[in-house]
C-alpha positions as CSV (number, residue, x, y, z in Angstrom):
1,X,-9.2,-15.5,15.4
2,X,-10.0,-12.3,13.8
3,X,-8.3,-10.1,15.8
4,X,-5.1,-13.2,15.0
5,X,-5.0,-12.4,11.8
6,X,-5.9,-8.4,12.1
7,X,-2.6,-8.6,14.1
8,X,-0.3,-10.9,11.9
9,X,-1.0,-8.7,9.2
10,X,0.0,-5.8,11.0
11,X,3.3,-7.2,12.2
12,X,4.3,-8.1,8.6
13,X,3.3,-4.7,6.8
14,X,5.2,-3.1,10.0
15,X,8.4,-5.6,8.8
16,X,7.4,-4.5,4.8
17,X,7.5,-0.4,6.1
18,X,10.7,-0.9,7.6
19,X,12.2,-2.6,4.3
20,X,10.3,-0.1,2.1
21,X,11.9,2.6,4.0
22,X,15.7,1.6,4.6
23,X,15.1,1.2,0.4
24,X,13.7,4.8,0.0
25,X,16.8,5.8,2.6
26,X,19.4,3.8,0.1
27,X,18.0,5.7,-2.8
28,X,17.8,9.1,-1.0
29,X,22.0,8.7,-0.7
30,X,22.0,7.6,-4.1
31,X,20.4,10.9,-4.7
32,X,22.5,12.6,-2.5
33,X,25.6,11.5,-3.7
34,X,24.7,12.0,-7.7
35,X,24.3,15.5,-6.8
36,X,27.3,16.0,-5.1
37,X,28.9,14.2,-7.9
38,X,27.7,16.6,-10.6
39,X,29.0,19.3,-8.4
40,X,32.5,17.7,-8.9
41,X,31.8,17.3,-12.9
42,X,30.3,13.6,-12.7
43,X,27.6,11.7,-12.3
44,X,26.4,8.2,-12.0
45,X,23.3,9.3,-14.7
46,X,19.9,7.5,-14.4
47,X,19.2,8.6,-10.4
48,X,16.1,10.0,-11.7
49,X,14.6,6.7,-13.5
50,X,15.9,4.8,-11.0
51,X,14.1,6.6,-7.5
52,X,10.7,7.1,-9.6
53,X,10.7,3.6,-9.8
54,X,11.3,3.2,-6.1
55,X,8.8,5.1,-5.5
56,X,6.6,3.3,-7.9
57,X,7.4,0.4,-5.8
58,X,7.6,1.8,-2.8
59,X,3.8,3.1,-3.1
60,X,2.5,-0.3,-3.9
61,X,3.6,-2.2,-0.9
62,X,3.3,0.7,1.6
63,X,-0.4,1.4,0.8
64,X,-1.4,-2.2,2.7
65,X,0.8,-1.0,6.0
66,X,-1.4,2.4,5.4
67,X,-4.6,0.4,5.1
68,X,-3.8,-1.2,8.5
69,X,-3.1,1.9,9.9
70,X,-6.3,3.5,9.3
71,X,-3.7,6.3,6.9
72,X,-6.1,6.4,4.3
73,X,-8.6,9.5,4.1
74,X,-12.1,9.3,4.3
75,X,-15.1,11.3,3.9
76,X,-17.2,10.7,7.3
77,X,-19.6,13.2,7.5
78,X,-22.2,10.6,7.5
79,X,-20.7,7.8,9.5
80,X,-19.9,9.9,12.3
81,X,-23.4,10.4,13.2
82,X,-24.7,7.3,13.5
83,X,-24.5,4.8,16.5
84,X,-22.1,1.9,16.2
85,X,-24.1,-0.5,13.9
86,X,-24.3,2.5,11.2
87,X,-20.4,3.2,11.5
88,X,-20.4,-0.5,11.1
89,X,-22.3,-0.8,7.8
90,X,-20.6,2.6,6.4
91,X,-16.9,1.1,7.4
92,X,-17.6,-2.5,5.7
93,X,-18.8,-0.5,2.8
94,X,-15.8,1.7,2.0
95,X,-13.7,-1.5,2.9
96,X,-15.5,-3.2,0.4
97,X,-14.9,-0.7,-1.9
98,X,-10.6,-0.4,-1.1
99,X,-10.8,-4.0,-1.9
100,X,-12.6,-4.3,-4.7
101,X,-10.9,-1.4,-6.5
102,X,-7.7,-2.5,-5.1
103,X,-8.0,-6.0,-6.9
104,X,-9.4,-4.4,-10.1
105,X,-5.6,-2.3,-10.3
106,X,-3.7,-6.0,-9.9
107,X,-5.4,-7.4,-12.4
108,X,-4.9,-4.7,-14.6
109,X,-1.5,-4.4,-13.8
110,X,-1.2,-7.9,-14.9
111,X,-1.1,-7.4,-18.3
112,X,1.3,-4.2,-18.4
113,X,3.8,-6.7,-16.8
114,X,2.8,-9.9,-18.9
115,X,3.3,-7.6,-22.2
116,X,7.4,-6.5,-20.6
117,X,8.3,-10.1,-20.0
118,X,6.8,-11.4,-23.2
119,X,8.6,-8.7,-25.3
120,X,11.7,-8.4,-23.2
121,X,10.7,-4.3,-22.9
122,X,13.1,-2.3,-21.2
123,X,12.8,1.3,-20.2
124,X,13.6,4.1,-23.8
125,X,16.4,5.5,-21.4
126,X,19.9,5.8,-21.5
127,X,20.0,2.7,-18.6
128,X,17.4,0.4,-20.7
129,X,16.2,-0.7,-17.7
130,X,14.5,-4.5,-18.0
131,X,11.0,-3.5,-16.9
132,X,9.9,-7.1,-15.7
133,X,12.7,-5.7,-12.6
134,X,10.8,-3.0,-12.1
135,X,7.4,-4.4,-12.9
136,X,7.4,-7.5,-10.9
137,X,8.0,-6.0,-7.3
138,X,5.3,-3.5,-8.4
139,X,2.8,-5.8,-9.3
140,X,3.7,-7.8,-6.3
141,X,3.1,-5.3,-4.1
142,X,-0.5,-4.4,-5.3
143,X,-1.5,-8.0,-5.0
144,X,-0.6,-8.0,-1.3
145,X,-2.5,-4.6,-1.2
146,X,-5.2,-6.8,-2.2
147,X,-4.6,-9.5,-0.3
148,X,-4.4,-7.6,2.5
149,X,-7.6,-5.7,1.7
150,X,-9.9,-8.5,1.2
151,X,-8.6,-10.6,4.5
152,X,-8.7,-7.5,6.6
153,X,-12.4,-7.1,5.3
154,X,-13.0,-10.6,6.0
155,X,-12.0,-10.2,9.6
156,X,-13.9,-7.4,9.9
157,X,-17.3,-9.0,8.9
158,X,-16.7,-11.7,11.1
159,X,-16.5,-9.0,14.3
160,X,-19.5,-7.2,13.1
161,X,-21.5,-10.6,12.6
162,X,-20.2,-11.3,16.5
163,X,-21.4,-7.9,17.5
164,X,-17.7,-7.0,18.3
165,X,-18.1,-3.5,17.0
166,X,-15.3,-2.1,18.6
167,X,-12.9,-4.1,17.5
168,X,-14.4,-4.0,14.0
169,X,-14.1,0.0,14.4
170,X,-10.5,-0.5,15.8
171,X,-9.5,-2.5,12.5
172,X,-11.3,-0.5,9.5
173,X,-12.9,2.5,11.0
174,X,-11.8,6.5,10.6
175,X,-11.2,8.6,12.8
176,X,-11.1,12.8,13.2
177,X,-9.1,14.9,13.3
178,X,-9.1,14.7,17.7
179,X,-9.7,11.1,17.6
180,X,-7.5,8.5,18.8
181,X,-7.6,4.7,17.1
182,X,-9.3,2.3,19.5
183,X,-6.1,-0.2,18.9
């Protein structure tokens, strides 16, 4: 069941990459074609607001399909020198950690977004930008990093606890530079 869920996860941050980036491509030819534009004496204006908040966005909901892909850097000095049980211990630590810190930022982003919708804010720029647009996929994307987090941590428990260590390793382990993932 573990490995189930390790794997639907997977599939739907792969679907949430592929969305993320065909977004990042769309606002790359934005970009592009703003700065061919003020080459010709025009512009559409706003291409920087808008692509830092892609990116804003972007972060938030690509940092779960990083999590799953064992992307994220870690110090292993000491993991790597114990046996599996200790690499075990070390890696349900650190996930323990992602998620906990990882829940703390979507609660706290709670409130930023709360405070926009209850006041209507929109961005001091020449677009005024509504920021609950903004905002909402933002905060939505660093809930499902937490979501994400705490289920992937759950699995993991449960392989450890059925002395599955390699597949526990596979889903939340780190690797070296000349290692391969045991997926």
């Amino acid at each position: 069941m573990e490995l189930v869920v390790l794997d639907k996860l997977r599939s739907l941050n792969r679907r949430i990459a592929i969305l993320t980036g065909i977004v990042l491509l769309v606002c790359a030819g934005v970009v592009l074609l703003d700065i061919i534009l003020r080459r010709l004496g025009s512009s559409f204006g706003g291409t920087d607001e808008i692509s830092g908040y892609v990116m804003a966005i972007a972060t938030s909901w690509g940092m779960s399909f990083t999590l799953l892909e064992l992307g994220h850097v870690r110090i292993d000095i000491l993991r790597s020198r114990t046996g599996q049980l200790g690499r075990a211990v070390f890696d349900l630590f650190s996930m323990t950690v992602v998620a906990a810190t990882v829940t703390l930022i979507a609660v706290k982003c709670w409130p930023v977004l709360a405070r926009s919708l209850a006041n209507s804010s929109r961005a001091n720029t020449p677009l005024e930008t509504p920021l609950a647009w903004v905002q909402t996929p933002w905060f939505a994307g660093w809930i499902w990093f937490a979501v994400v987090s705490w289920l992937t941590l759950i699995a993991a428990v449960l392989l450890v606890v059925k002395g599955r260590f390699e597949q526990s390793e596979a889903a939340i382990g780190c690797f070296g530079e000349g290692e391969e993932a045991l997926k």
